[in-house]
BAKEDO-376364 format. One line per 2 residues: for each residue x negated, y negated, z of C-alpha. Coordinates in nm, 3 decimals. Each point is the difference from the previous one (the first is absolute). Layout:
BEGIN
X Y Z  ...
***
This chain:
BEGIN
0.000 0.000 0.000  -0.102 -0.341 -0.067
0.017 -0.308 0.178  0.328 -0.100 -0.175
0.171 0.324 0.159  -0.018 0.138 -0.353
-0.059 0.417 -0.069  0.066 0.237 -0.223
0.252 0.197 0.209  0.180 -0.315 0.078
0.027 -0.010 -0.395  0.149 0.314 -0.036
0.239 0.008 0.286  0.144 -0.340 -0.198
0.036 0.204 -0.319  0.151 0.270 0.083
0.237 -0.240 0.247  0.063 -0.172 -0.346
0.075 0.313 -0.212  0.255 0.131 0.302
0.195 -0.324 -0.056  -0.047 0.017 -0.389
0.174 0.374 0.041  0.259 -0.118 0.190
0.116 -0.264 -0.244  0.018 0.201 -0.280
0.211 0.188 0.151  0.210 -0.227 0.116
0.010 -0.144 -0.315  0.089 0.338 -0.200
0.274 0.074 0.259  0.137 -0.328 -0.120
-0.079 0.055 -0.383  0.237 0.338 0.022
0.253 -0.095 0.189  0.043 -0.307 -0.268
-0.014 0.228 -0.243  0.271 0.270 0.154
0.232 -0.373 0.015  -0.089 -0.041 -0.332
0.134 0.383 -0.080  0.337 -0.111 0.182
0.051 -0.342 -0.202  -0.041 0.183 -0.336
0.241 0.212 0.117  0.230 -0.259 0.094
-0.062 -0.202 -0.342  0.123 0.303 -0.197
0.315 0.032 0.207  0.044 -0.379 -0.075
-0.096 0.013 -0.337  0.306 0.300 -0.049
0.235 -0.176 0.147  -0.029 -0.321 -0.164
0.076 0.227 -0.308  0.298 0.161 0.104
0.115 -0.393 0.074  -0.090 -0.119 -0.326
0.184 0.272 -0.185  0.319 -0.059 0.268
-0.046 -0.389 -0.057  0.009 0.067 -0.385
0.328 0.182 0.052  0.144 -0.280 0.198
-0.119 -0.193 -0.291  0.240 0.125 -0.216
0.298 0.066 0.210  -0.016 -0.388 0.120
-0.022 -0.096 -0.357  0.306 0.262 -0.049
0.183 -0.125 0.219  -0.056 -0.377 -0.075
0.124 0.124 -0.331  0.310 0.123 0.127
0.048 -0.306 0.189  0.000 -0.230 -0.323
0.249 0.200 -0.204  0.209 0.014 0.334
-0.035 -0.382 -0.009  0.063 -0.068 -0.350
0.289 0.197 -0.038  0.124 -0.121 0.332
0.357 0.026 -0.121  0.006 0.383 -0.042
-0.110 0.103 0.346  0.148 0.012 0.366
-0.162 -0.187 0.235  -0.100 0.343 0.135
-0.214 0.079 -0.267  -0.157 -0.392 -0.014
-0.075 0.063 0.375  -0.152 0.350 -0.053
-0.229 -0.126 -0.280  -0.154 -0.241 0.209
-0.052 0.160 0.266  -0.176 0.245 -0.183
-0.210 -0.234 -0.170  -0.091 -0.164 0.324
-0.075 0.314 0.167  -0.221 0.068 -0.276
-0.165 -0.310 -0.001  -0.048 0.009 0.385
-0.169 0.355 -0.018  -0.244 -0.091 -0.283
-0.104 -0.310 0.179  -0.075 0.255 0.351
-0.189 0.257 -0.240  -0.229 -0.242 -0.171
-0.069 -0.160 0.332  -0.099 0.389 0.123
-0.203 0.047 -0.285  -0.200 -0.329 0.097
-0.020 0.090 0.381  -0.184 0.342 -0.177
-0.203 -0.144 -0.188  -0.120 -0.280 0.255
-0.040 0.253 0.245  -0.235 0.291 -0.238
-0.182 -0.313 -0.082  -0.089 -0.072 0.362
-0.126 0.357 0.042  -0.216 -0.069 -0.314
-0.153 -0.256 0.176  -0.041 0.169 0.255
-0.156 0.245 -0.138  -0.256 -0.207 -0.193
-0.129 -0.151 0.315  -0.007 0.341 0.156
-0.258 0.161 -0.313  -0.199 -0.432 0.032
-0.027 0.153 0.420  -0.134 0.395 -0.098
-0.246 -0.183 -0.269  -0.148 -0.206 0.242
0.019 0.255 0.301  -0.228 0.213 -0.268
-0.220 -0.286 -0.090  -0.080 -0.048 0.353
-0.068 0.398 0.054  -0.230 0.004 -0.274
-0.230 -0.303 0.124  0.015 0.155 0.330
-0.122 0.324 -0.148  -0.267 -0.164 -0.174
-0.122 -0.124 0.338  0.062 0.336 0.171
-0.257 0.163 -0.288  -0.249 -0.293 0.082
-0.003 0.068 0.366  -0.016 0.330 -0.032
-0.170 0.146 -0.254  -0.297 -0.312 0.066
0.042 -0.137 0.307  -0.004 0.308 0.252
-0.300 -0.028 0.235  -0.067 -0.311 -0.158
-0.171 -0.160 0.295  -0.234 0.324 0.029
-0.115 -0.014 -0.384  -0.107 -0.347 0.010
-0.187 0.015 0.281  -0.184 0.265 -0.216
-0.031 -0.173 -0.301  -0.355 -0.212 -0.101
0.150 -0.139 -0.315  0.366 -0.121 0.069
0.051 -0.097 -0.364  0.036 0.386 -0.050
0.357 -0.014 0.157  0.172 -0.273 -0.242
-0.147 0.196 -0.308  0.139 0.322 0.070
0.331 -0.178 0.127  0.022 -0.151 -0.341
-0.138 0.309 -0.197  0.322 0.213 0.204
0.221 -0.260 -0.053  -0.066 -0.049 -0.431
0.076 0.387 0.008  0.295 0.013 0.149
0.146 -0.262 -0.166  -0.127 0.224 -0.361
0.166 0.259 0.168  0.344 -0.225 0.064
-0.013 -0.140 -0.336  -0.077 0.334 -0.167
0.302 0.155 0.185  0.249 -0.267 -0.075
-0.115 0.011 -0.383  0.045 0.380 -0.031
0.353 -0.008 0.235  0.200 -0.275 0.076
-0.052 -0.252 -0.255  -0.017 0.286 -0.336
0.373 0.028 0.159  0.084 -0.363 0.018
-0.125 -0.026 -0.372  0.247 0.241 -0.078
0.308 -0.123 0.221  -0.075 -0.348 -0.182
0.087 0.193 -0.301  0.307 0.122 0.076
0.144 -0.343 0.152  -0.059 -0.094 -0.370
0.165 0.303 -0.142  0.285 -0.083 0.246
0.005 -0.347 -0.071  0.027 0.081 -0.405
0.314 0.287 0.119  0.160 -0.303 0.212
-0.028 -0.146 -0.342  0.151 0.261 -0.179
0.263 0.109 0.276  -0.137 0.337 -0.009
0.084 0.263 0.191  -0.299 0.153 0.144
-0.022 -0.309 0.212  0.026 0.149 0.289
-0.230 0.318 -0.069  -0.277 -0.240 -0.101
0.051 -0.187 0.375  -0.011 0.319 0.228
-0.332 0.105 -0.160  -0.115 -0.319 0.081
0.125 0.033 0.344  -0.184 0.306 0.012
-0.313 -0.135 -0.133  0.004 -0.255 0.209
0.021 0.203 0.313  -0.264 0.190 -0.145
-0.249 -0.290 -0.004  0.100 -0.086 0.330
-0.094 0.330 0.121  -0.336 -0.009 -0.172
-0.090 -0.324 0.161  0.110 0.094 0.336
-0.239 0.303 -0.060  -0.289 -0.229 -0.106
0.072 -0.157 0.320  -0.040 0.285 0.196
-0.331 0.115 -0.161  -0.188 -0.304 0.059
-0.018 0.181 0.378  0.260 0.264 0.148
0.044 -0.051 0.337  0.012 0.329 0.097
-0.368 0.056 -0.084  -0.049 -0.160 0.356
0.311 0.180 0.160  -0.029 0.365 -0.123
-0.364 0.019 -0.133  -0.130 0.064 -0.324
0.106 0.374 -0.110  0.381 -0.071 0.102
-0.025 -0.315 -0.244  -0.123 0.191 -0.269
0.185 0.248 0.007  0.350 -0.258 0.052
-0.158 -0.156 -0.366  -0.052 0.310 -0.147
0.334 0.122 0.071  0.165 -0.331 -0.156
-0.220 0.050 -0.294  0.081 0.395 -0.043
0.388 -0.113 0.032  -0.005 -0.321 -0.215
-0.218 0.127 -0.292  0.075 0.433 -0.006
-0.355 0.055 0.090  -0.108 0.305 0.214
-0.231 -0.165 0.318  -0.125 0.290 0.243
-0.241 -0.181 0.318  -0.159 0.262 0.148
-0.180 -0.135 0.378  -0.330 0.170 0.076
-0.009 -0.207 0.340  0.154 -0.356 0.090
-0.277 -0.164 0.249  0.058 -0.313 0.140
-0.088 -0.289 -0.276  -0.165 -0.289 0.233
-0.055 -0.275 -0.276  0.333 -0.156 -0.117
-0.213 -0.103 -0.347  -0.154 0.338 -0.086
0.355 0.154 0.099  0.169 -0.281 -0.233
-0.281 0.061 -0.287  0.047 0.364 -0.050
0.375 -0.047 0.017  -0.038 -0.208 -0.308
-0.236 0.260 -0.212  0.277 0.268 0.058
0.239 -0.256 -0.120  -0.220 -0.117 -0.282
-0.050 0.367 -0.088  0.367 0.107 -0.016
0.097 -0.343 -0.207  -0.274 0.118 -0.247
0.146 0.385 -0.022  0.371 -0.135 -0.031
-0.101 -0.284 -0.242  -0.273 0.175 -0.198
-0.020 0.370 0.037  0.295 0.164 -0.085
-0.031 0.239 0.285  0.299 0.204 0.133
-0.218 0.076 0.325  -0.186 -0.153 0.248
-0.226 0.139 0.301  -0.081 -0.213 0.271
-0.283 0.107 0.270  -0.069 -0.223 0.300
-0.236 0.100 0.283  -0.054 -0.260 0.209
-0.293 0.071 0.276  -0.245 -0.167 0.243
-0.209 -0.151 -0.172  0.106 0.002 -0.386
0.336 -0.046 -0.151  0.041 0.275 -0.290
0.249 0.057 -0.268  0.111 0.060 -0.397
0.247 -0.043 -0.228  -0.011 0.220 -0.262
0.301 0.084 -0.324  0.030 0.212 -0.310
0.074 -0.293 -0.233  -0.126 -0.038 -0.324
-0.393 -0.143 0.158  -0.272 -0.249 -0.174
-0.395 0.015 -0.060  -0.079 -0.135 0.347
-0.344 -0.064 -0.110  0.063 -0.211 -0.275
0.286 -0.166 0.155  -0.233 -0.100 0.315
-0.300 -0.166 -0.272  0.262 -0.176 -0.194
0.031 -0.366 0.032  0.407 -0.014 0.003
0.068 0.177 0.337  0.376 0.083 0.017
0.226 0.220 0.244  -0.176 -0.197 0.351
-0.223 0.270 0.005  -0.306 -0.274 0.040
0.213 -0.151 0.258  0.020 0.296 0.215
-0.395 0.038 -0.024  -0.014 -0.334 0.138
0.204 0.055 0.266  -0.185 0.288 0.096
-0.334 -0.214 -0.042  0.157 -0.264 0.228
0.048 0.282 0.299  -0.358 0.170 -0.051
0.185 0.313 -0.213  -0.002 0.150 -0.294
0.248 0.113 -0.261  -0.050 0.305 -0.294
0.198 0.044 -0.277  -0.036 0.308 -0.187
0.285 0.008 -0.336  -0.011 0.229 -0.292
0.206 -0.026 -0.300  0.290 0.172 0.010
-0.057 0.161 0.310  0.067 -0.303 0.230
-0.148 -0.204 0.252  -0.121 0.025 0.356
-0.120 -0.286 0.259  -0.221 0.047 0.324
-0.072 -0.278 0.240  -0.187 0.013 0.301
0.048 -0.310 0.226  -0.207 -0.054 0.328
0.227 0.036 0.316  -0.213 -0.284 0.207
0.163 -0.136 0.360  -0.123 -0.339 -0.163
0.159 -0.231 -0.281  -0.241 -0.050 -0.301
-0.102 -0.335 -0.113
***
């Protein structure tokens, strides 16, 4: 400690008291995302129900429509030819036309009431969706910070202390940061916005149908609906990979093996983990760093490889953290691949994330025969650099 009352541990306790209240938040603010969005379930609802009954008004004002007009009909020829009626049938006529009159006023006025009242709820629902778009603006900045203070900040206090050249810090904070935004951008090009190309499409095809009064309106709409719920799932999932949180609540294996699962269900791909041994992983970066090569590795296989199968070995132990992901997909020349300029699939990335945690990674692929990854990461009590 220094004369300031300054010291590493005093650092860290203020981090992690930080990330606690971080965690908290964002739950607080999810819990309030969903139960917007269950309200917003209910007002659709509701909106429909208005939208069918202001229908079944405007088809019984329309009939009103004509009856009144009927009936002020009557009323004329009653009038005209006053002579040849009893003052029975004068009386009856407008009374009839009156009552008609009366009742077409009370319907169109119902109709209004409707209409006023399934355009409050639209209102009301637009503010609802502005209120879920901001509650998942704010969870994404606060996740951002989460993945700062965790993935670089724990033990902070106890790394500089250690460090002779403190410039070392802000370069690899900035070399992280440039990849993971790659990484964002590369995963919003390939998902979300390919679809949002596409619905932009249709709105025009729908827009030319509108046009055309065409039929297959409302065909066109639900698969945009669909779409669109689509995208919103993929960025919710982009969300969630920039750091599960149950990486730091259930350990390592149990996350892989939740991701594999949603990747065997979501893209018909056989995933088998088979644990050798589960140690304790001390290091929250080496535990997040070979989460992300078996993640890397199975976005390769499902984008790449063509594989129907995948193996998964873990064996996590003392003093090294040991696994491979291996699949019978179609393979590459790993050697040529490895000299060439143009690396694709992130399989340089995943070397360098090995590098960064002391490790090592192997990749042995043959052509036709598939491809099969081995990483070996140090399992040190102490954060790297």
């Amino acid at each position: 400690m220094n004369e300031s009352g300054f010291s590493p541990k005093s650092l860290d306790k203020v981090i992690n008291d930080v990330i606690l209240s971080i965690q908290s938040g964002q739950e607080e603010i999810f819990n309030i995302s969903e139960n917007v969005l269950k309200e917003c379930e209910l007002i659709l609802q509701e909106i429909e129900k208005f939208k069918a009954k202001v229908l079944v008004v405007i088809k019984e004002a329309e009939k009103l429509t004509k009856e009144e007009k009927e009936s002020r009909q009557k009323l004329f020829l009653v009038s005209k030819n006053i002579g040849e009626y009893s003052e029975s049938d004068i009386r009856k006529a407008y009374n009839e036309a009156k009552d008609k009159q009366v009742q077409l006023l009370l319907k169109r006025e119902e109709e209004q009431n409707l209409i006023r009242e399934r355009n409050q709820l639209e209102i009301r629902l637009k503010k609802n969706y502005e209120i879920v778009e901001q509650a998942e603006s704010l969870m994404s900045k606060m996740k951002s910070v989460m993945d700062f203070l965790v993935s670089d900040l724990v033990d902070l206090g106890k790394t500089i202390s250690n460090l002779e050249d403190k410039t070392q810090i802000g370069m690899k904070i900035i070399k992280a940061q440039e990849e993971e935004r790659r990484r964002i951008a590369r995963d919003i090009h390939d998902g979300p916005a390919q679809n949002i190309a596409s619905l932009v499409i249709k709105t025009e095809i729908v827009e030319k149908l509108l046009k055309r009064g065409n039929i297959h309106i409302e065909d066109e709409l639900k698969d945009i609906k669909t779409q669109l719920r689509a995208v919103l799932k993929e960025i919710r999932g982009i969300m969630y990979d920039l750091r599960p949180m149950s990486l730091d609540e259930v350990g390592l294996i149990p996350t892989i093996e939740r991701m594999a699962a949603d990747m065997s269900y979501e893209k018909n791909i056989a995933i088998e983990i088979k644990k050798i041994s589960d140690y304790p992983i001390f290091n929250s970066l080496n535990k997040l760093i070979v989460y992300r090569i078996v993640q890397e590795s199975l976005n390769n296989i499902i984008k790449h490889s063509g594989a129907k199968n995948v193996v998964i070995r873990m064996d996590v132990r003392q003093d090294s953290i040991n696994g491979s992901v291996s699949d019978d997909g179609k393979g590459f020349d790993a050697d040529s691949f490895m000299e060439a300029k143009d690396k694709s699939f992130g399989l340089s990335s995943m070397k360098e994330r090995a590098e960064i945690a002391h490790g090592s990674i192997t990749i042995k692929s043959v052509v036709g025969k598939g491809t099969k990854i081995m990483f070996s990461i140090p399992n040190e009590e102490e954060p790297n650099e």
